[in-house]
C-alpha positions as CSV (number, residue, x, y, z in Angstrom):
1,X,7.5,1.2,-14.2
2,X,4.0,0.9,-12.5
3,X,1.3,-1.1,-13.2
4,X,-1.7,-2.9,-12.2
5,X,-1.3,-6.5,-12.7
6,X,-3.8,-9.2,-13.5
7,X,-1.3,-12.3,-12.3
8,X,-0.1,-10.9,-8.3
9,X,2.2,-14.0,-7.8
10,X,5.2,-11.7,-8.0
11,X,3.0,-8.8,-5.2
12,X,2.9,-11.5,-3.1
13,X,6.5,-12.5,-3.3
14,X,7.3,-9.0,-2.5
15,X,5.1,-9.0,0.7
16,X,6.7,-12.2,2.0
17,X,10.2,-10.3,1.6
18,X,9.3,-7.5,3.3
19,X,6.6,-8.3,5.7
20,X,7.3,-11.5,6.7
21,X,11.0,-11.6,5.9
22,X,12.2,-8.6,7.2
23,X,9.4,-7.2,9.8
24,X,8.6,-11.0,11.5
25,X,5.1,-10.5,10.1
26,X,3.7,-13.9,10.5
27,X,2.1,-15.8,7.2
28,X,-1.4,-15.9,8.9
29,X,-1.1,-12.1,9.9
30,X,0.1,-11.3,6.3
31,X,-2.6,-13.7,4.0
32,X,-5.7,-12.9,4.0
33,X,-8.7,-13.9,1.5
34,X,-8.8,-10.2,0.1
35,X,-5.9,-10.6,-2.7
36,X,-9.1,-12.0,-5.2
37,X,-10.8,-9.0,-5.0
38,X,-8.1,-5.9,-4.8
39,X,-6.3,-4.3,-7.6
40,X,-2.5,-4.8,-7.7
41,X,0.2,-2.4,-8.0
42,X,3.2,-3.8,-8.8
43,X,6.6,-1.6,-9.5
44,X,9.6,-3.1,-11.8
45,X,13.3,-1.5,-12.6
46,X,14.6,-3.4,-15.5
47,X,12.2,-6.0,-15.3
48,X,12.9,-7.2,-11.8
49,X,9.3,-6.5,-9.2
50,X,10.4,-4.3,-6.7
51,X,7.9,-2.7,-5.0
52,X,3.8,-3.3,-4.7
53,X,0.5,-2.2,-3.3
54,X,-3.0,-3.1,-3.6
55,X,-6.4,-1.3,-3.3
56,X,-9.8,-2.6,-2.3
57,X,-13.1,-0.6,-2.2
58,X,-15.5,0.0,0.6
59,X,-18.3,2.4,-0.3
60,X,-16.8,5.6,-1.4
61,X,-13.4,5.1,-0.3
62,X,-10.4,3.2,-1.6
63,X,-8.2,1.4,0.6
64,X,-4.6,1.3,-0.4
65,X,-2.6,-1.4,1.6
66,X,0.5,-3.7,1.4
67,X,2.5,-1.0,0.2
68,X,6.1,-2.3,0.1
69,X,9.2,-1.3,-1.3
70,X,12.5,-3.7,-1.2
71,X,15.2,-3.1,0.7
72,X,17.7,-2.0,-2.1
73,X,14.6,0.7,-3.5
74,X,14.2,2.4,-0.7
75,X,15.1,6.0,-0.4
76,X,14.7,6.4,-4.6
77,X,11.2,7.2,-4.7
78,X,9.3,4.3,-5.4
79,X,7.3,4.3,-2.6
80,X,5.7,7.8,-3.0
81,X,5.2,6.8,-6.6
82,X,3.7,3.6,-5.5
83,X,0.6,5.9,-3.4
84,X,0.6,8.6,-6.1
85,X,-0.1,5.5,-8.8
86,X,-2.9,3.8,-6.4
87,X,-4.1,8.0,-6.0
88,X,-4.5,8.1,-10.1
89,X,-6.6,4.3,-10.3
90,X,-8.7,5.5,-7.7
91,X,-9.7,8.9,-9.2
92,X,-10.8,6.5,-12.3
93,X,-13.4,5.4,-10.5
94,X,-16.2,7.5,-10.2
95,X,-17.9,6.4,-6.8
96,X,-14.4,6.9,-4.8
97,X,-13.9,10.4,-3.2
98,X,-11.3,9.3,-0.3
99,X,-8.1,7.4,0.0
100,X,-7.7,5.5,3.6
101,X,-4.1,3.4,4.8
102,X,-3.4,1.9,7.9
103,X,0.1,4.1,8.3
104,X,3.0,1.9,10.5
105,X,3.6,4.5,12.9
106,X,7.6,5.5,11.4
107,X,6.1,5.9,8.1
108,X,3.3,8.7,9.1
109,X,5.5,11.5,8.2
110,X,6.0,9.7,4.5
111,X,2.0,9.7,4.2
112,X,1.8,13.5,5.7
113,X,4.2,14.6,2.6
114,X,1.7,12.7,0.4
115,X,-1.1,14.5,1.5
116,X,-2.8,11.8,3.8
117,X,-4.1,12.8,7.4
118,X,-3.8,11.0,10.9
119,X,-6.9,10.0,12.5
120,X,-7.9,8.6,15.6
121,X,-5.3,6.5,18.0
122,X,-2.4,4.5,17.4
123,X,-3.5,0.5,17.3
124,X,-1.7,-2.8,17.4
125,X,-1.1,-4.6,13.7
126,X,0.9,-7.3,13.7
127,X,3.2,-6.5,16.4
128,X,3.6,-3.2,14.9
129,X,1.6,0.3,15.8
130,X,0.0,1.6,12.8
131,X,-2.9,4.5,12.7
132,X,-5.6,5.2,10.2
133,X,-4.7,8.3,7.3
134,X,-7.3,9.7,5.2
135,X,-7.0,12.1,1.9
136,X,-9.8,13.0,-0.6
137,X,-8.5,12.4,-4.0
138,X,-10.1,16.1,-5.0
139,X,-6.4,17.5,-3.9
């Protein structure tokens, strides 16, 4: 199940298991002062959170970031349902015509199946090359 969640305690906890746990990603790097003011995502199987992401809005687009899936979830799924499910809240919102992530650069080919465009060059997050996608939610 997906939903967006009011309490992100357990969106965080996710983040620090895969991002800072598993990819190095330092707390600083990883916490920013941004959580307040996005919408979060947050997946469970049998109660248990297993994956997240959250959105936050900049004019007419709607950022979709911290997309993360634990390491016994991958391959089912959950991930693509995770962007489809932050796709559908954003098309509730009648000011937002585009969808925008920062793509880690092994994951570009996921985004591509979802619909999502590369654009401009590769840049350094975190240690870890990421580039810019773009889709508008019309498709």
């Amino acid at each position: 199940m997906i939903a967006v969640v009011a309490d992100y305690a357990p969106c965080i906890a996710l983040r620090r298991a895969v991002f800072m746990g598993e990819q190095g990603i330092s707390e600083a790097e990883e916490m920013d002062d941004l959580d307040d003011q996005a919408v979060h995502l947050l997946a469970t199987v049998d109660g248990r959170p297993v994956g997240t992401a959250r959105i936050l809005f900049a004019g007419t687009t709607g950022k979709i970031g911290r997309i993360c899936v634990l390491a016994d979830q991958r391959g089912t799924g959950l991930g693509a349902k995770l962007v489809l499910a932050a796709l559908d809240h954003l098309r509730t919102q009648p000011t937002i015509t585009d969808a925008q992530l920062s793509a880690q650069d092994h994951a570009i080919g996921f985004y591509e199946k979802l619909g999502f465009v590369a654009q401009g060059p590769f840049y350094d997050d975190a240690g870890i090359p990421h580039k810019d996608m773009v889709r508008p939610l019309s498709n």
